[in-house]
N, C-alpha and C positions, 0 to 999 in steps of 0.2 A: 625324849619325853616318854612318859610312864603311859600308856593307855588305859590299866588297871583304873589309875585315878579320873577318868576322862568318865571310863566306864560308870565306874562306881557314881561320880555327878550328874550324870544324863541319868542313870536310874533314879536318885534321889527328887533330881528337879521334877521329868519328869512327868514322876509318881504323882509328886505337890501339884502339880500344875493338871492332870488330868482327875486328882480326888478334889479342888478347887471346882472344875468344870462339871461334876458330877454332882459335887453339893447345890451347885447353882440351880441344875436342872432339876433334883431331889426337891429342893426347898420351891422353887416357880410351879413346880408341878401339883405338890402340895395344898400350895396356895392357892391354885385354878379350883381342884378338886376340889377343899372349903367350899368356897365360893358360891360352888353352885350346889353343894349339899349341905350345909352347915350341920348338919343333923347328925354327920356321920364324922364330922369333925374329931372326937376323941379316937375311934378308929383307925384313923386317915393318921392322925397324930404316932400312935401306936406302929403302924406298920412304917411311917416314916422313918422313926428311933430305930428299927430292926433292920432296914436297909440303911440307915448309918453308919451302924455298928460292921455293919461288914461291907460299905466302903472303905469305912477306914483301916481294913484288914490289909488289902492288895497295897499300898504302899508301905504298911510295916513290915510286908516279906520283903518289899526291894529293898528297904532301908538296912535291913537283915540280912541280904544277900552282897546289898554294897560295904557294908561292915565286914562280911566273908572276907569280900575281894582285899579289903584295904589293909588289915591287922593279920591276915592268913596268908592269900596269896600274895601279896607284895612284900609285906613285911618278913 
């Protein structure tokens, strides 16, 4: 068995699996905030979008790094 491909899946999964657990926290956390300030809601809103965006950064390098692995180093 190939490890490379082992490798490359545990980054990809992962990735999915802990940017899932982060959006959960992102968006609950959010939500709390509103809640108890609604006033500040568009804000709250604003800085949520901008830590999204670069959640969603750290698993397009592994998906980037496991593509390395699979089309470069194995292939």
């Amino acid at each position: 068995m190939d490890y490379i491909y082992l490798a490359a899946s545990l980054m990809i999964g992962l990735g999915a699996l802990g940017t899932g657990i982060g959006f959960a926290l992102l968006g609950g956390k959010m939500l709390e905030a509103t809640a108890r300030q609604p006033e500040m809601g568009a804000e709250l809103q604003t800085k949520t979008f901008i830590m999204a965006g670069l959640l969603d950064a750290v698993p397009m390098i592994g998906v980037g790094i496991a593509m390395y692995l699979i089309f470069v180093v194995a292939g």
